[in-house]
N, C-alpha and C positions, 0 to 999 in steps of 0.2 A: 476550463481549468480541470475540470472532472476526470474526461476523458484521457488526461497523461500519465492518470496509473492505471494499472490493470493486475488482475489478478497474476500472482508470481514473481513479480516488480521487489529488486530489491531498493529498497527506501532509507533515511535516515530520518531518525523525528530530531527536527531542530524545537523545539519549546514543549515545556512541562515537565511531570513528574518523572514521564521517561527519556528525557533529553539526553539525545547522545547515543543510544540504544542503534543497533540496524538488527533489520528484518526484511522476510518477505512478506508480501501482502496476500493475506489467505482470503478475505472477501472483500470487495466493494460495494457499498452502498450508493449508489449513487443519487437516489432521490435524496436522502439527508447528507450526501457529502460527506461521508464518513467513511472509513477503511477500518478492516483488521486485522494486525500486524503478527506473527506468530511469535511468541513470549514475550510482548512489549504491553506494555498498561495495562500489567494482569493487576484482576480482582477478586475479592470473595467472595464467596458465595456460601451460604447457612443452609442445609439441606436438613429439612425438620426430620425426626427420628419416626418411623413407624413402627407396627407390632414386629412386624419380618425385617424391621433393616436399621440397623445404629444412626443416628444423626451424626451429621460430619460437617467439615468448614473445606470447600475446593476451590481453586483458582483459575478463571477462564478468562483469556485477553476481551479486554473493552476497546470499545473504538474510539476514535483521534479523526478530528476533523482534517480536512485535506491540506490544510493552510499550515499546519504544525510538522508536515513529513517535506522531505527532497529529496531526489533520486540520485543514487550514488552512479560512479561510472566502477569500472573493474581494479582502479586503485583504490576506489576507496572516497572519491571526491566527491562534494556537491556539485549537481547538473541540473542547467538549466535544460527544458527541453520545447524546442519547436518542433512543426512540423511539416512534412517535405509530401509534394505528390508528384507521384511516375506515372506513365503512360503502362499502362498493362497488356494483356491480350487484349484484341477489337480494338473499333473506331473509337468507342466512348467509357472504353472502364480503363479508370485509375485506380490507382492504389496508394493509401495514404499510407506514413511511415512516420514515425515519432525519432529525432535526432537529437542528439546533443549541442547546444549551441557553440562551445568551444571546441569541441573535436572532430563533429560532421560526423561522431557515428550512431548507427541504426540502435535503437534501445530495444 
């Protein structure tokens, strides 16, 4: 389930705080299954004041498990996505491709 988003991937978060939000996906985590979405479940952040520099409060997006985003297609809709393999150059290299299930196109 991991491997269906990728970095750049525009997404919709379907549940939580930022429900309903789209973005694109600026990192993958994939060992914890997590993404991070660019201005979507931003947080704060308390940066202690030093002698050289005022203390301040900044907002840097948090990550959202994989199970809470769906891939939008170019209108705008949730998409399910499978995936499809072609015959490539040579006898034995393929090339996998991630598709939409209702439309049959290339994500």
């Amino acid at each position: 389930m991991l491997k269906k988003f990728k970095k750049g991937d525009k997404v919709l978060v379907i549940s939580g705080n930022s429900k309903g939000k789209v973005g694109n996906i600026q990192k993958v985590d994939y060992k914890e299954g997590r993404v991070f979405i660019e201005n979507v479940n931003l947080g704060s952040f308390h940066i202690k004041p030093t002698s050289s520099s005022q203390g301040s409060i900044s907002q840097k997006e948090r990550s959202i498990h994989v199970s809470n985003i769906s891939h939008i297609d170019s209108e705008g809709n949730r998409v399910k996505v499978s995936f499809y393999l072609e015959d490539g150059d040579g006898k034995s290299f393929k090339r996998k491709y991630r598709l939409s299930k209702k439309k049959k196109e290339k994500i």
